[in-house]
Backbone bond lengths (Angstrom), bond angles and torsions (degrees), N, CA, C in turn:
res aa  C-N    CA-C-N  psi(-1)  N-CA   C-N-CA  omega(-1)  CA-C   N-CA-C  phi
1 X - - - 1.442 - - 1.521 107.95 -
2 X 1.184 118.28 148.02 1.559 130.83 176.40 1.144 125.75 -133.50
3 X 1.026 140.59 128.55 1.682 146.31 170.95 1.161 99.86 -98.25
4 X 1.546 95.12 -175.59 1.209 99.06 -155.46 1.530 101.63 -122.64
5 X 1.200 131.27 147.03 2.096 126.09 -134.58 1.295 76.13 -134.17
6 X 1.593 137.19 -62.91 1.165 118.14 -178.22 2.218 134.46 -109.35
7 X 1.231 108.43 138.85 1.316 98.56 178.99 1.023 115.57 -8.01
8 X 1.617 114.48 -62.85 1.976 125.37 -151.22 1.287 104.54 -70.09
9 X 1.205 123.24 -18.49 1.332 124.07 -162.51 1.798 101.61 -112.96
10 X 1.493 96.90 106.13 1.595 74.02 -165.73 1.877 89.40 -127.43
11 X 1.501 124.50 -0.28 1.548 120.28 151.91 1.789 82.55 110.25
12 X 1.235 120.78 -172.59 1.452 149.69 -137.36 1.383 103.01 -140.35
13 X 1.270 136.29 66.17 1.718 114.86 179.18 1.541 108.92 -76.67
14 X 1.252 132.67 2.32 1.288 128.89 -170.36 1.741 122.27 93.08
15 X 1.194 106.24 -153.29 1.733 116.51 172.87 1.480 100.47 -125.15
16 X 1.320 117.28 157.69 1.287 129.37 133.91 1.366 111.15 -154.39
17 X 1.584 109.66 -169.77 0.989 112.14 -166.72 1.951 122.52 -153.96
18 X 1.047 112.31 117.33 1.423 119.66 -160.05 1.058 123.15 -91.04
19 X 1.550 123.24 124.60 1.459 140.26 -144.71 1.294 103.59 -104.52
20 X 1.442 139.50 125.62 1.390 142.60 -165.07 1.552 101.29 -120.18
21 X 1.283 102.62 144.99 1.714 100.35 178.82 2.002 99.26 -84.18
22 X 1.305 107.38 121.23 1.454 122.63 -171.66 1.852 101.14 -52.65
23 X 1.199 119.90 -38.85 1.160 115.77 -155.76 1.545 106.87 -74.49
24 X 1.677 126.39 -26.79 0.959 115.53 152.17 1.659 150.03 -46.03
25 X 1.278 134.17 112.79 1.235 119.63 177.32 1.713 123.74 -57.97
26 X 1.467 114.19 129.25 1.259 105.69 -179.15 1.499 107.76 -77.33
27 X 1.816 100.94 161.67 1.266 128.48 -178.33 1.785 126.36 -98.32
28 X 1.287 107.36 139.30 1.385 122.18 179.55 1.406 108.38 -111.77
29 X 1.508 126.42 95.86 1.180 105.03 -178.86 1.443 110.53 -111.68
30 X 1.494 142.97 169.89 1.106 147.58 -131.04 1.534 96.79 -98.12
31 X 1.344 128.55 166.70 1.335 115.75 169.29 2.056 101.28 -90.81
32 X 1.305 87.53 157.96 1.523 90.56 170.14 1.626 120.03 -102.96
33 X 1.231 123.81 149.09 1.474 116.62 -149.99 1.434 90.12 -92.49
34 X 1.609 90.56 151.32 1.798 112.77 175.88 1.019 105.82 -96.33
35 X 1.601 113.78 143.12 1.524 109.75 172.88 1.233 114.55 -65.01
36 X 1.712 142.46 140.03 0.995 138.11 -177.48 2.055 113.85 -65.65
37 X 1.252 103.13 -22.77 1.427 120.82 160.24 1.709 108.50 -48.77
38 X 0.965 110.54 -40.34 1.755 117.27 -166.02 1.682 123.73 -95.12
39 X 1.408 89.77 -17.10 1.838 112.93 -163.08 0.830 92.13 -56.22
40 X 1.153 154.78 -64.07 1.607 144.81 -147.39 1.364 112.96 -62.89
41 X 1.595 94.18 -47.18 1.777 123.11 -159.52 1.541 102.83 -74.81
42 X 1.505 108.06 -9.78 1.528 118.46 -161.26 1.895 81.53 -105.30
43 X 0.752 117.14 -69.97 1.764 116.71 -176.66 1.622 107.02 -41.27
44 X 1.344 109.73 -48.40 1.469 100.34 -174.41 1.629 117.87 -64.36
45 X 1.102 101.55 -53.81 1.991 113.86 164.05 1.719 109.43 -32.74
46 X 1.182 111.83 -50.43 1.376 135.29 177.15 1.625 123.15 -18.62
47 X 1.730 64.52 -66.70 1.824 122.18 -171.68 1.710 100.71 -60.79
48 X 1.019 112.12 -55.20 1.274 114.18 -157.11 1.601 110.93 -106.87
49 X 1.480 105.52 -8.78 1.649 111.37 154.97 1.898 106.19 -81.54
50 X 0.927 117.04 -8.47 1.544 105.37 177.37 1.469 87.04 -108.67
51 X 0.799 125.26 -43.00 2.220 115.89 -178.14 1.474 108.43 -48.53
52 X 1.263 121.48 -44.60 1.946 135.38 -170.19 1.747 90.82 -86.11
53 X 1.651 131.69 -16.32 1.208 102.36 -176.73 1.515 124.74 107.42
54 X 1.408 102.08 -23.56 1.638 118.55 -165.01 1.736 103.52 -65.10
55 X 1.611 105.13 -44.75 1.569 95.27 -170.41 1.950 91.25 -138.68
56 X 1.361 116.53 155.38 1.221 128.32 178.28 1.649 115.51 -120.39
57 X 1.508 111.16 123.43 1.600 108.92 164.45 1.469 116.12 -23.99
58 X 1.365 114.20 168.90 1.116 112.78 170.02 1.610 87.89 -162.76
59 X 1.473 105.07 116.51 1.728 111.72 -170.12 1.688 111.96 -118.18
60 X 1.522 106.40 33.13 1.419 105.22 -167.39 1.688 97.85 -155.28
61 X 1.133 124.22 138.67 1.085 144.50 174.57 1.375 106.22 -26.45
62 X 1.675 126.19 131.47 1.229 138.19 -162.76 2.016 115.71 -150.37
63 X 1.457 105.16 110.85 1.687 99.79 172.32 1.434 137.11 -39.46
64 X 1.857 99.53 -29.88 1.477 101.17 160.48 1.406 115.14 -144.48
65 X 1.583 112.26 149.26 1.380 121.97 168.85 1.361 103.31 -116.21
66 X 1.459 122.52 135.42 1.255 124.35 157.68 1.623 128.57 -102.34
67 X 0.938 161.04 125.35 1.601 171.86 177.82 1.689 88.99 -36.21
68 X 1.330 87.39 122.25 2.024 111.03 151.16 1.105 99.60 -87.52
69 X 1.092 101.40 155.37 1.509 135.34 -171.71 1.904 115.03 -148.21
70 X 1.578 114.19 123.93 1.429 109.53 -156.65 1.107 107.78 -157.30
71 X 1.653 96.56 111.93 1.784 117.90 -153.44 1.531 111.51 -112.09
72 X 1.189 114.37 144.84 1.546 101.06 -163.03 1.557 84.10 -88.17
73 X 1.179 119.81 165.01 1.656 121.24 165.91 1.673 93.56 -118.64
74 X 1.425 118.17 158.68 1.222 118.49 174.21 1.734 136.37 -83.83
75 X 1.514 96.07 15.96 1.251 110.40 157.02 1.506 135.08 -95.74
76 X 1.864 103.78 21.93 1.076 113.27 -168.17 0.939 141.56 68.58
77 X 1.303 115.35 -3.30 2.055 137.98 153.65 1.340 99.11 -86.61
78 X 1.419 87.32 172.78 1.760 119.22 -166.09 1.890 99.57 -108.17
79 X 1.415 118.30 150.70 1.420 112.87 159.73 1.609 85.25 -120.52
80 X 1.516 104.05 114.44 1.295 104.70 147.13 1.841 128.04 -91.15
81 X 1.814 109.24 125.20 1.416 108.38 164.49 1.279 119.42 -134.05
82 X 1.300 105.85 -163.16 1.783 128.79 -167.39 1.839 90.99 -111.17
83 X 1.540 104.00 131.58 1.522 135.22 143.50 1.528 109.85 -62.25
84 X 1.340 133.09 69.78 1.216 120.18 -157.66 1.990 102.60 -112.96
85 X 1.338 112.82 48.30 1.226 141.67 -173.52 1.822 108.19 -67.00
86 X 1.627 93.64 -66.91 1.505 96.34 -173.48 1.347 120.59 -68.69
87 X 1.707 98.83 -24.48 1.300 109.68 178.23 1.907 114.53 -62.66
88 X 1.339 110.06 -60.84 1.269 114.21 -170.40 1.543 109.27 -58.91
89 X 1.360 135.90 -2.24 1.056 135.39 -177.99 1.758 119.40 -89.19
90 X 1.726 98.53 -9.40 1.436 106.06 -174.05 1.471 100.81 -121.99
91 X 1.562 114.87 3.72 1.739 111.39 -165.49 1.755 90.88 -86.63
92 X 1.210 111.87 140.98 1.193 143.48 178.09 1.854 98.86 -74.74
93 X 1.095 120.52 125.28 1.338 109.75 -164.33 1.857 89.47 -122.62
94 X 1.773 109.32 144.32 1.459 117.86 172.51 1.494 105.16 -78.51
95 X 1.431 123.77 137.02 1.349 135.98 159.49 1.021 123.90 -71.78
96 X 1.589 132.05 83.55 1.232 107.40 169.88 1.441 111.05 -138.73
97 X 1.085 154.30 149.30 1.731 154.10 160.90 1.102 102.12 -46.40
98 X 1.576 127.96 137.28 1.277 131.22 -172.65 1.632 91.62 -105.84
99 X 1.311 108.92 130.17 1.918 100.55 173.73 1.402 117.35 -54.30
100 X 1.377 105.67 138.40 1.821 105.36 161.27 1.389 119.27 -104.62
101 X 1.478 97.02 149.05 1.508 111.81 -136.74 1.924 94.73 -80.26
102 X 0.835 112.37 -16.12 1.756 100.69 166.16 1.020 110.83 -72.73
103 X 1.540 136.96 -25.14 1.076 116.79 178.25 1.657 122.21 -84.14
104 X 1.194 120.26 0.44 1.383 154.39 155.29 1.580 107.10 -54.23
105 X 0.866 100.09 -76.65 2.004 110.73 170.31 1.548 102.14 -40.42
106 X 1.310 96.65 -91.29 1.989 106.93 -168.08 1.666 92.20 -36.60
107 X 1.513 145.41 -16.44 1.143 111.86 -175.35 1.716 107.55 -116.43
108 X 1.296 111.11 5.24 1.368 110.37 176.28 1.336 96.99 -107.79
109 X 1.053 132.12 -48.94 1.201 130.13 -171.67 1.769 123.11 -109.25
110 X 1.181 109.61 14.80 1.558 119.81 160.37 1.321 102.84 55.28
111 X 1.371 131.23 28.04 1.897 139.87 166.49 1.171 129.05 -80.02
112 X 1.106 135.44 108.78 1.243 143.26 145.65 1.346 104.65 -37.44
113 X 2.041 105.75 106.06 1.152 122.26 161.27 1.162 142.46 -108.59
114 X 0.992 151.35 108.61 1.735 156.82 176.19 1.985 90.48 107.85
């Protein structure tokens, strides 16, 4: 297993793609205000989450916006995220049982567990 040692290197999770129930109307929600203390510190983070790839402009009319949200952490960085509230209320979610991991064991390794 490997983590990840530096920022830049932050690994490949793939694509997907999230299924909304149509009948809902999408949401516009307001931006939430930055402290003017932070603005800069909030643009530069910005800056360099769209430079690494992590998040992309979007300069054209869109069905949903969700609220950033931008927390100082006490190491003197920022966690920037998503209010992703209205959203999860219309995402179409997959059914499936996630395996449990003893039963993983007893079948790789033939153990009597618990």
């Amino acid at each position: 297993m490997s983590f990840v040692r530096d920022s830049s290197d932050l690994g490949d999770l793939g694509s997907t793609s999230l299924k909304i129930d149509p009948s809902i109307t999408p949401r516009v929600l307001p931006c939430r205000r930055i402290p003017i203390a932070l603005a800069d510190r909030v643009k530069t983070e910005l800056s360099a989450l769209v430079d690494k790839g992590i998040v992309a402009p979007v300069d054209e009319p869109t069905d949903w916006i969700n609220q950033m949200a931008v927390v100082e952490k006490p190491i003197e960085k920022l966690r920037i995220c998503i209010d992703p509230q209205p959203l999860n209320v219309v995402l179409k979610r997959e059914h499936y049982r996630l395996p449990f991991c003893l039963n993983y064991a007893k079948l790789k390794f033939s153990a009597n567990l618990m």
